[in-house]
PQR file with spaces between the fields and no chain letter, atoms N, CA, C, O and H, PARSE charges and radii, in Angstrom:
ATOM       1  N    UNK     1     119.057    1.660   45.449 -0.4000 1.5000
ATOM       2  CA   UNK     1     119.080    1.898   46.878 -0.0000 2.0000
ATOM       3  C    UNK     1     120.000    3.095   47.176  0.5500 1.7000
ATOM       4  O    UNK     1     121.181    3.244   46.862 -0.5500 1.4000
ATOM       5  N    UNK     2     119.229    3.863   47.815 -0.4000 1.5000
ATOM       6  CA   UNK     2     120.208    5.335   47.958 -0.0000 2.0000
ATOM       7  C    UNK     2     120.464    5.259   49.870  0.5500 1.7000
ATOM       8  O    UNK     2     119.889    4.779   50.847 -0.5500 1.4000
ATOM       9  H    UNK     2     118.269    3.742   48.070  0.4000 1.0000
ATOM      10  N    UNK     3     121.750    6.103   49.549 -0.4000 1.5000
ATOM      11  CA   UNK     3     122.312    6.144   51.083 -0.0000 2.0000
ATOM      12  C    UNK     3     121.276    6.484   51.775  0.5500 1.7000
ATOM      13  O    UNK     3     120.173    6.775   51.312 -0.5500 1.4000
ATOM      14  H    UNK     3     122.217    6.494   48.755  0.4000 1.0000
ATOM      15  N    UNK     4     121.676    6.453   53.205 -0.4000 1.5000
ATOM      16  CA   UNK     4     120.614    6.819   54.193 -0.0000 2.0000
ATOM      17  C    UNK     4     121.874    7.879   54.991  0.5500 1.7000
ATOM      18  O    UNK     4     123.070    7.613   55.112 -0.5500 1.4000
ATOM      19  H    UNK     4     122.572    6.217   53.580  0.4000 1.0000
ATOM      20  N    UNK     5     121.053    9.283   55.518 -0.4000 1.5000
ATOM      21  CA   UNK     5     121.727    9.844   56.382 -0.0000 2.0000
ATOM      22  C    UNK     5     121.910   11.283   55.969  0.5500 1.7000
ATOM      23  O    UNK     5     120.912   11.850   55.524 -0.5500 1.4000
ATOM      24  H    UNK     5     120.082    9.499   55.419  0.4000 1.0000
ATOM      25  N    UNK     6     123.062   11.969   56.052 -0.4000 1.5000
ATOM      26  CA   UNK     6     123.480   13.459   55.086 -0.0000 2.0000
ATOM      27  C    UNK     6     124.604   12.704   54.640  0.5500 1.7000
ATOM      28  O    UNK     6     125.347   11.802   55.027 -0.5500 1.4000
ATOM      29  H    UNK     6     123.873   11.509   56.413  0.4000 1.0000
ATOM      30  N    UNK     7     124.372   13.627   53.437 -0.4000 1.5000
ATOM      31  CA   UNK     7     125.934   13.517   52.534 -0.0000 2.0000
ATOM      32  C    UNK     7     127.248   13.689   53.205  0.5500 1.7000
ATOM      33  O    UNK     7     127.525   14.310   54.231 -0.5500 1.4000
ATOM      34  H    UNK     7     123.769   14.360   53.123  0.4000 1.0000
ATOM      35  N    UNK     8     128.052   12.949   52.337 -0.4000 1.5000
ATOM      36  CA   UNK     8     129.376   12.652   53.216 -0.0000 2.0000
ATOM      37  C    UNK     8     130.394   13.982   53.380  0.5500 1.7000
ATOM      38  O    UNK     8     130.959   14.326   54.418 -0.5500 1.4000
ATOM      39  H    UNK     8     127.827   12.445   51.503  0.4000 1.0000
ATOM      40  N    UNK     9     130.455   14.510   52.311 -0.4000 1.5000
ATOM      41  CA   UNK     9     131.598   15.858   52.177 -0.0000 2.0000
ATOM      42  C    UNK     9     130.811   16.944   52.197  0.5500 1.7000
ATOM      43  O    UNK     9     131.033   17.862   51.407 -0.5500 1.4000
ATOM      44  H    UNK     9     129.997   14.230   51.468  0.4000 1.0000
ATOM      45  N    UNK    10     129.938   16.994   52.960 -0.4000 1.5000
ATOM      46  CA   UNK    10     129.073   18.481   52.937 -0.0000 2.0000
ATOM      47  C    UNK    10     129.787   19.873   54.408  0.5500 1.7000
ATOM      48  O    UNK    10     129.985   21.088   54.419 -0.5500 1.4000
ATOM      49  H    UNK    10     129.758   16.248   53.601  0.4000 1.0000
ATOM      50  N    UNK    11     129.944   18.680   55.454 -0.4000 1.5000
ATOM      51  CA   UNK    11     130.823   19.659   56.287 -0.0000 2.0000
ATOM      52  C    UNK    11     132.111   20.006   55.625  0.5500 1.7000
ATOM      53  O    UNK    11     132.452   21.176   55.449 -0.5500 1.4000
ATOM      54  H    UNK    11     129.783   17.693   55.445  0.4000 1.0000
ATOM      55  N    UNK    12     132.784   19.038   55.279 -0.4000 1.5000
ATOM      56  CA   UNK    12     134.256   19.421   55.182 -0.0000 2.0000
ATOM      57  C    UNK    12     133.972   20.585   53.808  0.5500 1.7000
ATOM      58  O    UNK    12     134.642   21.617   53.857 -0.5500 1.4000
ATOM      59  H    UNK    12     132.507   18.088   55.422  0.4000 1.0000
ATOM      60  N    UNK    13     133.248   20.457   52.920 -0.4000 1.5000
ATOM      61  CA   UNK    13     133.737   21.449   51.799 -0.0000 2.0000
ATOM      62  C    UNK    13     132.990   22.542   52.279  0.5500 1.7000
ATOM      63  O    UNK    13     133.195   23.570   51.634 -0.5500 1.4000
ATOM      64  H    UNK    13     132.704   19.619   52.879  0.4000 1.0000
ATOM      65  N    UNK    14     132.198   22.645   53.196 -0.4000 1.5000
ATOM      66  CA   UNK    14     131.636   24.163   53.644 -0.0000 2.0000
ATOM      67  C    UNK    14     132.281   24.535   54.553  0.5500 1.7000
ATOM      68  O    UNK    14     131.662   25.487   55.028 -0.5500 1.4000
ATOM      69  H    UNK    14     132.031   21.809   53.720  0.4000 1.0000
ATOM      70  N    UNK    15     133.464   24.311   55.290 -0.4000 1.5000
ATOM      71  CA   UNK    15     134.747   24.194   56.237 -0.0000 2.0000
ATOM      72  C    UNK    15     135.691   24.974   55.443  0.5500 1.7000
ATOM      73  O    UNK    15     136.007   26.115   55.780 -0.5500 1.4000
ATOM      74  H    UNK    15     133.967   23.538   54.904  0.4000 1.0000
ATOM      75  N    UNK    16     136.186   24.359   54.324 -0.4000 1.5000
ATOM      76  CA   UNK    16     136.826   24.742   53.231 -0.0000 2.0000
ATOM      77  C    UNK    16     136.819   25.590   52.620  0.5500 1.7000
ATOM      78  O    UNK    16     137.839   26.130   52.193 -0.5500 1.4000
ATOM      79  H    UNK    16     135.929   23.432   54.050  0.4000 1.0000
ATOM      80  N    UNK    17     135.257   26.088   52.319 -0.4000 1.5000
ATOM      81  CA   UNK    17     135.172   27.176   51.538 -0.0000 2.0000
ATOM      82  C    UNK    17     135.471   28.474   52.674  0.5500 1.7000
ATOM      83  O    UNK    17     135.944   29.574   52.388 -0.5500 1.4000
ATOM      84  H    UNK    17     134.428   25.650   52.666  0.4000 1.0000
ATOM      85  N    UNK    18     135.051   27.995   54.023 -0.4000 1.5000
ATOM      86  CA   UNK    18     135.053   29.434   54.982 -0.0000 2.0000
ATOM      87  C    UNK    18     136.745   29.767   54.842  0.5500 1.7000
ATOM      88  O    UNK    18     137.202   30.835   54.433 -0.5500 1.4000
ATOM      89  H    UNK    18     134.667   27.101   54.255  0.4000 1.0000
ATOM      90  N    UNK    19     137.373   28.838   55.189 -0.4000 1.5000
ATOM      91  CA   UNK    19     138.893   28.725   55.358 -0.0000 2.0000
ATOM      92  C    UNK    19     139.061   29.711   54.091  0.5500 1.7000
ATOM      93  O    UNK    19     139.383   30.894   54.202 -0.5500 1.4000
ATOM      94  H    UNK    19     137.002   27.971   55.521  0.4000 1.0000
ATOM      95  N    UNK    20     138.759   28.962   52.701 -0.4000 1.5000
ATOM      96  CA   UNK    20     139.473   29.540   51.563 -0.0000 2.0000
ATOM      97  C    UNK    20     138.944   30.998   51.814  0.5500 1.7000
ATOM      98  O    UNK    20     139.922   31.712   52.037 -0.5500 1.4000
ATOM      99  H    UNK    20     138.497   28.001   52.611  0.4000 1.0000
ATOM     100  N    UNK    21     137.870   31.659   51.860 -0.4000 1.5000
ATOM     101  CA   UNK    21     137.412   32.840   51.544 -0.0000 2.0000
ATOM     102  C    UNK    21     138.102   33.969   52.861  0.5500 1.7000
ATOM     103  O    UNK    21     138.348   35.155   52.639 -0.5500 1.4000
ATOM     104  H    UNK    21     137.075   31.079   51.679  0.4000 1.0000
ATOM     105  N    UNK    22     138.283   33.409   53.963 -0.4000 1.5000
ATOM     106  CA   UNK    22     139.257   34.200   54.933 -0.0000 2.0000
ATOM     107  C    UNK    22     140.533   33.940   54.553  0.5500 1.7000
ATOM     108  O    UNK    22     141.194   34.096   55.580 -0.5500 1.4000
ATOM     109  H    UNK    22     138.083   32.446   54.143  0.4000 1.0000
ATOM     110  N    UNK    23     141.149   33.680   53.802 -0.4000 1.5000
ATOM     111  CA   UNK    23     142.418   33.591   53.255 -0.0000 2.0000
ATOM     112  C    UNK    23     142.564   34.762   52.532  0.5500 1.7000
ATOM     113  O    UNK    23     143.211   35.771   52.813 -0.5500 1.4000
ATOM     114  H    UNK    23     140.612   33.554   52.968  0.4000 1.0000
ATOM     115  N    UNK    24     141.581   34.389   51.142 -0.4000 1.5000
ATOM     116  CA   UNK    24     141.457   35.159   49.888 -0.0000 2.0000
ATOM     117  C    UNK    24     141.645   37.038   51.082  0.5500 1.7000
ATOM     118  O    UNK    24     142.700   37.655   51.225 -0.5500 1.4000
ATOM     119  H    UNK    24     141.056   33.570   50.915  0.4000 1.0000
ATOM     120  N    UNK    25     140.314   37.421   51.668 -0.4000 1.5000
ATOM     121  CA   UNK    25     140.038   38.409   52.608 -0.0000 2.0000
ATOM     122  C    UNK    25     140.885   38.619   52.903  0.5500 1.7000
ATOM     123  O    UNK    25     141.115   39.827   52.852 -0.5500 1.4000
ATOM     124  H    UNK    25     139.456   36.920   51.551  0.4000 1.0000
ATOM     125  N    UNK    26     141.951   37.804   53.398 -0.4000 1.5000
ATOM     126  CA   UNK    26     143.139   38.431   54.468 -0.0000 2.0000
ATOM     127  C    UNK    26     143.978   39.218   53.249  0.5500 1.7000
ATOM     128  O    UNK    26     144.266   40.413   53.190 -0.5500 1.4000
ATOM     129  H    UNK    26     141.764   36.822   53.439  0.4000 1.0000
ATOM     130  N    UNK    27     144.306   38.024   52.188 -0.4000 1.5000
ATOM     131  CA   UNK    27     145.477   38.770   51.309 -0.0000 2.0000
ATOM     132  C    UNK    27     145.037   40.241   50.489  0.5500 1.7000
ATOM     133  O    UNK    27     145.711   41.194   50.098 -0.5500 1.4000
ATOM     134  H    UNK    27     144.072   37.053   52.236  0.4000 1.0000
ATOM     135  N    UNK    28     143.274   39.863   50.426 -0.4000 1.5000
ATOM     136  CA   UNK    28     142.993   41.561   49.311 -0.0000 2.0000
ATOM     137  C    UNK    28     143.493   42.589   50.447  0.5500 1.7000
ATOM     138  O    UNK    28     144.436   43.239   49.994 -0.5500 1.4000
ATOM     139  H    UNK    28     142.727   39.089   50.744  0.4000 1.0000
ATOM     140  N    UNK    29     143.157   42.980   51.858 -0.4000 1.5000
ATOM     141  CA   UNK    29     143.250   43.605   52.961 -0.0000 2.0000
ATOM     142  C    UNK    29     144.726   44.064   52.817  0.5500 1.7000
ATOM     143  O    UNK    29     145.269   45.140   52.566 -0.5500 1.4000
ATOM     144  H    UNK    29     142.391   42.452   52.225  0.4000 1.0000
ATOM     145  N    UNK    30     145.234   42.548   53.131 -0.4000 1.5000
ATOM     146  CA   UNK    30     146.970   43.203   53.349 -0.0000 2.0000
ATOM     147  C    UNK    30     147.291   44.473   51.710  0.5500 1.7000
ATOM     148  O    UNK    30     147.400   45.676   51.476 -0.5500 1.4000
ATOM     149  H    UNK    30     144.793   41.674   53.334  0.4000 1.0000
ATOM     150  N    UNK    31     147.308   43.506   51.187 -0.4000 1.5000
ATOM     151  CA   UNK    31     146.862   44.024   49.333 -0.0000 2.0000
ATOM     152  C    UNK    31     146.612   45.836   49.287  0.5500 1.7000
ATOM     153  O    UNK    31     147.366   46.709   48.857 -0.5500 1.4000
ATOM     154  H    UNK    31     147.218   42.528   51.377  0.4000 1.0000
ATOM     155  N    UNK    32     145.542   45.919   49.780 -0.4000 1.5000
ATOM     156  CA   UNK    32     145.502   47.464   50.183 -0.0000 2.0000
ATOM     157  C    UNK    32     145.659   48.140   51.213  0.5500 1.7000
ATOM     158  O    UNK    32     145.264   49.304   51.273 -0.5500 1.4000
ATOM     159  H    UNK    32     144.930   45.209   50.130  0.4000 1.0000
ATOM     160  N    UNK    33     146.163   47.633   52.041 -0.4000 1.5000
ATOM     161  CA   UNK    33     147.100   48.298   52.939 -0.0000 2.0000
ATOM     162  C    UNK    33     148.171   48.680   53.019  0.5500 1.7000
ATOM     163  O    UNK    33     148.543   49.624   53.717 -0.5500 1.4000
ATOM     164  H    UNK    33     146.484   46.687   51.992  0.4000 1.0000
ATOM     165  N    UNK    34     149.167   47.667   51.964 -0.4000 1.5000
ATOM     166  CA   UNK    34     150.347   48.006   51.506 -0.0000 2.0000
ATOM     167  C    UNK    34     150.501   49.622   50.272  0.5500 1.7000
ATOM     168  O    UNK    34     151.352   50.475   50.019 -0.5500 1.4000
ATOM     169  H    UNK    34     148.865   46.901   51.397  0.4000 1.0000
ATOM     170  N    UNK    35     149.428   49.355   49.936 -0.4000 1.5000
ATOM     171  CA   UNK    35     148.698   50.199   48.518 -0.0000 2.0000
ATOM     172  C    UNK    35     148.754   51.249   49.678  0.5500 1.7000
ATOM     173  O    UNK    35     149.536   52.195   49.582 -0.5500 1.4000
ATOM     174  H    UNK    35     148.737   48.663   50.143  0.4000 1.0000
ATOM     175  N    UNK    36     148.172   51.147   50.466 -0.4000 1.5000
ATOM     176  CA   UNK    36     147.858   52.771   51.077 -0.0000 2.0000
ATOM     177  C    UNK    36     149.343   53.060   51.819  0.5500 1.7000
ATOM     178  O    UNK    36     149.608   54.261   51.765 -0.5500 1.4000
ATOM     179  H    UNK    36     147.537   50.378   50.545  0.4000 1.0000
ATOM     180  N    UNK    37     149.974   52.575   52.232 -0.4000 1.5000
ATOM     181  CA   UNK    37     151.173   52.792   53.221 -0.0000 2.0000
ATOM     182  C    UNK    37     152.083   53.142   51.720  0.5500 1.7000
ATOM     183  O    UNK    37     152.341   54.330   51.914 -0.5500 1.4000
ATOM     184  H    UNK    37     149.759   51.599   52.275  0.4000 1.0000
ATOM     185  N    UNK    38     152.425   52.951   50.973 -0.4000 1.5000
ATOM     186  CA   UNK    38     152.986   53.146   49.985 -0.0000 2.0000
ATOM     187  C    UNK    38     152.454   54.579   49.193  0.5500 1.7000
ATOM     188  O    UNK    38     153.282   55.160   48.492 -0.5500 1.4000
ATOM     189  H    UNK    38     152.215   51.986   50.816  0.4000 1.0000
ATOM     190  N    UNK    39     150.579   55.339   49.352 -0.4000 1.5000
ATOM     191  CA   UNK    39     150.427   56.434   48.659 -0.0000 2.0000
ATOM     192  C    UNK    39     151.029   56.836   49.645  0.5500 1.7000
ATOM     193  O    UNK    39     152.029   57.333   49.126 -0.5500 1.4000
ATOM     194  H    UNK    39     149.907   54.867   49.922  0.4000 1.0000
ATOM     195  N    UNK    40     151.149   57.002   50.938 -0.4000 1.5000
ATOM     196  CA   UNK    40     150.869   58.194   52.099 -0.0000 2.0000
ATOM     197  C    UNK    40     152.574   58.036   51.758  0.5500 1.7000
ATOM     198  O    UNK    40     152.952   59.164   51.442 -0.5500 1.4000
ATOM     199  H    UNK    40     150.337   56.598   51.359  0.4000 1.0000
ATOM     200  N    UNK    41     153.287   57.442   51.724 -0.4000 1.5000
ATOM     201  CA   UNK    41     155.092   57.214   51.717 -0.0000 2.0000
ATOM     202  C    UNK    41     155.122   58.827   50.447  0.5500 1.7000
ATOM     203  O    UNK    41     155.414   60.002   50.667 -0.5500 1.4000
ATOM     204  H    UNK    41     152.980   56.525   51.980  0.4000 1.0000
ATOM     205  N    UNK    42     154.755   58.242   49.400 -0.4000 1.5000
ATOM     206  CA   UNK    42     155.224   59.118   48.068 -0.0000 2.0000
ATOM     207  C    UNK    42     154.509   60.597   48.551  0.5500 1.7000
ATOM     208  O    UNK    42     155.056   61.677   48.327 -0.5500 1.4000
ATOM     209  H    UNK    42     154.518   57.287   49.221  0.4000 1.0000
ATOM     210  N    UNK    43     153.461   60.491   49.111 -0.4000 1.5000
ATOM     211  CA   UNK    43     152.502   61.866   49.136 -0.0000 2.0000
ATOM     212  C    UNK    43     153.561   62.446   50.460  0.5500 1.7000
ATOM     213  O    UNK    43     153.454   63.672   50.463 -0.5500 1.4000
ATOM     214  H    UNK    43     153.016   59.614   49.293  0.4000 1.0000
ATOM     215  N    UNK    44     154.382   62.061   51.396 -0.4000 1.5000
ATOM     216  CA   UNK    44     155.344   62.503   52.002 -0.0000 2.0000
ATOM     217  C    UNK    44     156.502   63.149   51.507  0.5500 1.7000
ATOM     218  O    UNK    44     156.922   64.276   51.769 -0.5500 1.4000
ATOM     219  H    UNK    44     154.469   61.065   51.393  0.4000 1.0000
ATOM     220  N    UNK    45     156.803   62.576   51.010 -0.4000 1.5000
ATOM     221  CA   UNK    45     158.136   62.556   49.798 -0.0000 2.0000
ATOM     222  C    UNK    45     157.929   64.097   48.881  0.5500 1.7000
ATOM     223  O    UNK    45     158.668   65.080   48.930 -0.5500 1.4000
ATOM     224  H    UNK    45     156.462   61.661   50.797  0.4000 1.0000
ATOM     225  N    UNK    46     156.689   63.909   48.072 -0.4000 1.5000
ATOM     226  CA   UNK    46     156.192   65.020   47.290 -0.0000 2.0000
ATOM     227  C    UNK    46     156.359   66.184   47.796  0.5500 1.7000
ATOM     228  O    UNK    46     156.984   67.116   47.290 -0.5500 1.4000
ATOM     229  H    UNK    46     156.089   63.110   48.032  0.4000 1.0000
ATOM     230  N    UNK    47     155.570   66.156   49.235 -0.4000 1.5000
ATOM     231  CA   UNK    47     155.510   67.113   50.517 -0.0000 2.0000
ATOM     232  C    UNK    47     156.936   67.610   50.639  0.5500 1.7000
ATOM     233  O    UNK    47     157.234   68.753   50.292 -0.5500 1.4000
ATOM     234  H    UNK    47     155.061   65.400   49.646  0.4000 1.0000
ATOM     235  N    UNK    48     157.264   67.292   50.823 -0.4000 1.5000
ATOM     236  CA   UNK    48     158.723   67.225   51.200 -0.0000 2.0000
ATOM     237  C    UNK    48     160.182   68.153   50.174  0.5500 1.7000
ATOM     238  O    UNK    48     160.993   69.062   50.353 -0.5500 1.4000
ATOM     239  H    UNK    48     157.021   66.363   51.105  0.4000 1.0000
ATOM     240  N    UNK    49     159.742   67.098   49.009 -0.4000 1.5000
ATOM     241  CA   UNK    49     160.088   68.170   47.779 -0.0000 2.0000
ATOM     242  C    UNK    49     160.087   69.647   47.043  0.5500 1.7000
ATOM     243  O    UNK    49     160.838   70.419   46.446 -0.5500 1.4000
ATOM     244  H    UNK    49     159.084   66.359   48.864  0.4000 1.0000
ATOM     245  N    UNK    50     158.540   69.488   47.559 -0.4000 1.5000
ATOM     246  CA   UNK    50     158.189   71.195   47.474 -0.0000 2.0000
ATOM     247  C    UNK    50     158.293   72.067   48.470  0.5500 1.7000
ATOM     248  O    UNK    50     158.133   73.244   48.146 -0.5500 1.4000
ATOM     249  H    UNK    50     157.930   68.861   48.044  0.4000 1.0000
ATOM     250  N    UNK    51     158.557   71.793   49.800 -0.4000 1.5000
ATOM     251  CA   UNK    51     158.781   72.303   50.550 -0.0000 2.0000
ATOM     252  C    UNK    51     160.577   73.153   50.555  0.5500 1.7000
ATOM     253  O    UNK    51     160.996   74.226   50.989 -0.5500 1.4000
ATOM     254  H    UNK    51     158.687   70.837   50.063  0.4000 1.0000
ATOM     255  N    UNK    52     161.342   71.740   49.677 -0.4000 1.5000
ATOM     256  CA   UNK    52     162.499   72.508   49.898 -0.0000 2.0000
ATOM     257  C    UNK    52     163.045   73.299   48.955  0.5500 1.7000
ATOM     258  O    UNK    52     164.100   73.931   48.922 -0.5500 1.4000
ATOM     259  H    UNK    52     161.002   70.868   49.325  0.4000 1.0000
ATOM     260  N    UNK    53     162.023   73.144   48.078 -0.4000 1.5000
ATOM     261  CA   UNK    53     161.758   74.169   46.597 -0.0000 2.0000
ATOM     262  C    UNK    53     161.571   75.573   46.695  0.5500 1.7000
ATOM     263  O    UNK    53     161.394   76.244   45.678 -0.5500 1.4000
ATOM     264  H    UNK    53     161.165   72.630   48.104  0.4000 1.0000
């Protein structure tokens, strides 16, 4: 005799997965944003160097 109805954990783990994957998204984002705020810092710096060269 099989259940009657929808399966029991089908919302919550497709809930879950949205949650987890906008997480994951947020941190690669920050991830290369820091990456880029950090080239444009040194590519300043460089600038900067040769200028007073």
């Amino acid at each position: 005799m099989s259940k009657k109805g929808k399966a029991k954990n089908t919302v919550n783990k497709a809930k879950h997965t949205k949650l987890m994957q906008q997480k994951k998204n947020k941190l690669r984002e920050e991830k290369l944003q820091h990456k880029a705020r950090l080239k444009a810092i040194i590519k300043k710096v460089n600038e900067q160097k040769n200028s007073e060269e």
